[in-house]
C-alpha positions in Angstrom: 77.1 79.8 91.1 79.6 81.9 93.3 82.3 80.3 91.6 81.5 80.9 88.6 80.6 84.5 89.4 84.3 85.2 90.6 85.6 83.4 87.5 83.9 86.0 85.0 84.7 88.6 87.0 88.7 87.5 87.4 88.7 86.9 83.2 87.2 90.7 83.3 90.0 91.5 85.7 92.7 90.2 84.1 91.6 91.2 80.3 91.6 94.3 81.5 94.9 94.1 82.8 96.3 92.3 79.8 95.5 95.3 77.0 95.7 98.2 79.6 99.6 97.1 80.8 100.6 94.9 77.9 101.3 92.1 80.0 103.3 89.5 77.2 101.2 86.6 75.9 101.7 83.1 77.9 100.2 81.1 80.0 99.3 82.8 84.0 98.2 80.1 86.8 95.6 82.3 88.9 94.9 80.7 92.5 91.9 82.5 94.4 91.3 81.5 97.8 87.6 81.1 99.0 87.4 84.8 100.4 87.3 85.8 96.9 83.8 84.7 96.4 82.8 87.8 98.6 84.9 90.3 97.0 83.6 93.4 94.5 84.8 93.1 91.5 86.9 96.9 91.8 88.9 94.1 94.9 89.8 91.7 92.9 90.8 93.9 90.0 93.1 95.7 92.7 94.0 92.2 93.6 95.1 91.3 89.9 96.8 94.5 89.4 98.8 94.5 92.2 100.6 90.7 91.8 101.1 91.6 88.0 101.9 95.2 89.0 105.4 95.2 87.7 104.2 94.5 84.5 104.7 97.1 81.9 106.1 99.1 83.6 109.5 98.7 81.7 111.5 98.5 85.2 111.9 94.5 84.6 
């Protein structure tokens, strides 16, 4: 069940990230550790953000 929890809110996560930086469509392996199963959803979203934070940014 915590599993799954941290899976919906990862897909909300990255979604979000997605439209809001335009990230370019493909394929993006996502590995969460254990620890995530304790995290708010506002930490992993900070999470997500900040390994794709480059993204968009038009400084590639």
């Amino acid at each position: 069940m915590r599993r799954n929890r941290v899976r919906r809110r990862l897909r909300a996560a990255l979604t979000e990230l997605l439209v809001e930086r335009g990230c370019p469509p493909g394929w993006y392996l996502v590995v969460v550790r254990p620890a995530a199963t304790d995290a708010t959803y506002d930490e992993l979203r900070t999470a997500v953000f900040a390994a794709f934070g480059r993204f968009g940014t038009g400084d590639e």
